[in-house]
C-alpha positions as CSV (number, residue, x, y, z in Angstrom):
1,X,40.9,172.0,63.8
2,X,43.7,170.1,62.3
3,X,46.3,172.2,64.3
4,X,44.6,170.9,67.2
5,X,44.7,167.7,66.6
6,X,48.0,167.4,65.3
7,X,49.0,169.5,68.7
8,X,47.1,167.1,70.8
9,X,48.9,163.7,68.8
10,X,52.1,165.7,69.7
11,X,51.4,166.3,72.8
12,X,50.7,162.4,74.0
13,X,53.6,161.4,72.0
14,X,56.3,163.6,73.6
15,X,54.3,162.6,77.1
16,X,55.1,158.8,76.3
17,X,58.5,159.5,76.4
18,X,60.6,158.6,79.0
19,X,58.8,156.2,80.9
20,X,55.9,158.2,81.3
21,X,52.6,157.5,79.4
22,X,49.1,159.7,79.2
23,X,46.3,157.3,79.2
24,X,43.5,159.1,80.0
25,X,42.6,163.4,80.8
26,X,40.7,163.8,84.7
27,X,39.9,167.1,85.5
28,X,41.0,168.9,81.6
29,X,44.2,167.6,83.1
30,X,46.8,164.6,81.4
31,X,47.3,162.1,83.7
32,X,50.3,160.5,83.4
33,X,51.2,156.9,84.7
34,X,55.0,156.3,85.9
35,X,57.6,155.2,88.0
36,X,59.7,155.9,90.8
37,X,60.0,156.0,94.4
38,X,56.2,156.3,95.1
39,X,54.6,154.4,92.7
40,X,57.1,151.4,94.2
41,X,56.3,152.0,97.5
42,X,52.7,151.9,96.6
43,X,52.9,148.4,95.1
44,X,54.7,147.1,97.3
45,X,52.5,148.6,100.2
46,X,50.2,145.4,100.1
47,X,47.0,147.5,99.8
48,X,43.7,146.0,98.7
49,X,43.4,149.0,96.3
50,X,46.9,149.2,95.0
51,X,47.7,148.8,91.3
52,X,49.7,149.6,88.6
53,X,47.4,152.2,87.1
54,X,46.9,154.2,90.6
55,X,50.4,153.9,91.7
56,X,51.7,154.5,88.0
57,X,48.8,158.0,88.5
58,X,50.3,158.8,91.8
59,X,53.8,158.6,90.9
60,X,53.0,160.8,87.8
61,X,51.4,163.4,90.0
62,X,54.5,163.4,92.3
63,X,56.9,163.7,89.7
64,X,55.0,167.4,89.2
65,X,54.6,168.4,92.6
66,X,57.4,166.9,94.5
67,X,61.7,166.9,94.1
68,X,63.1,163.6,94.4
69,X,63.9,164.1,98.0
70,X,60.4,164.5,98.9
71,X,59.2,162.1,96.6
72,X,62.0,159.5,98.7
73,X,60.6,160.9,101.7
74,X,56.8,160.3,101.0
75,X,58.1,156.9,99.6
76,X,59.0,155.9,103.6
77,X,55.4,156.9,104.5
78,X,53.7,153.4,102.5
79,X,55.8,151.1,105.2
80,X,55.8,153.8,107.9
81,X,53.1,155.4,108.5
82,X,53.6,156.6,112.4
83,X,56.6,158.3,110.6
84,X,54.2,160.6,108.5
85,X,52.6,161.4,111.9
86,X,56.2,162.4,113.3
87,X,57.1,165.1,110.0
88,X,53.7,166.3,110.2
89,X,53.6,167.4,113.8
90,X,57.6,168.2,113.5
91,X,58.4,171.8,115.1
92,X,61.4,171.7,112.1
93,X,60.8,174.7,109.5
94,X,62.0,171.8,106.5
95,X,59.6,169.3,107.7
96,X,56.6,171.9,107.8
97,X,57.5,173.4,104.5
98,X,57.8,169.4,103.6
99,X,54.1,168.8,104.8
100,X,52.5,171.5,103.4
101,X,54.0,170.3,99.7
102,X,52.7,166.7,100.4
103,X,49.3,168.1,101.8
104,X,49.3,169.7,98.1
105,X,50.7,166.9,96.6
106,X,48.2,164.2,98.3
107,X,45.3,166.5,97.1
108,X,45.9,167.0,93.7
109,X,46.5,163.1,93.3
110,X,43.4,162.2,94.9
111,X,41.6,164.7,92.4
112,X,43.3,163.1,89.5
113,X,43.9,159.8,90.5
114,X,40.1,158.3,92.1
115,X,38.9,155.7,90.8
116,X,41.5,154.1,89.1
């Protein structure tokens, strides 16, 4: 048990490192809170429900799921949304293969994410 524990303290203290910080598990899952692209394009989206702890949540999911291209891609969607609707109907094989990463992507943050 103390193995455990001394895993888990390691664990959140190597996951506060570099910007990033685990507040809270969702899901048997970490979440961590951080930023970048998305998280600032979240903020600064001038959404009722944006905040620093969902943005910081989303950002922390895309920083699993997405490279930094698509994370600056997904980024343009906050100010642009028409442009979301333009990659996702896109007959270009690196748009589709983009849309079905963000499809994955937008799923897994709302899983871990709600109700923050």
């Amino acid at each position: 048990m103390r193995t455990a524990g001394l895993l888990l303290t390691a664990l959140v203290f190597l996951a506060a490192c570099g910007g990033n910080r685990v507040d809270r598990y969702a899901g048997g899952a970490a979440v961590q809170f951080s930023s970048g692209p998305i998280s600032k394009a979240c903020l600064g989206s001038g959404r009722k429900a944006a905040n620093g702890r969902l943005c910081g949540c989303i950002q922390g999911v895309a920083n699993r799921s997405l490279s930094g291209g698509d994370q600056r891609m997904a980024a343009k969607f906050f100010s642009d949304p028409h442009r979301a609707q333009e990659i996702r109907q896109s007959d270009n094989r690196s748009h589709e293969a983009f849309w079905q990463r963000y499809k994955a992507f937008a799923a897994q943050s709302e899983q871990i994410c709600s109700g923050l």
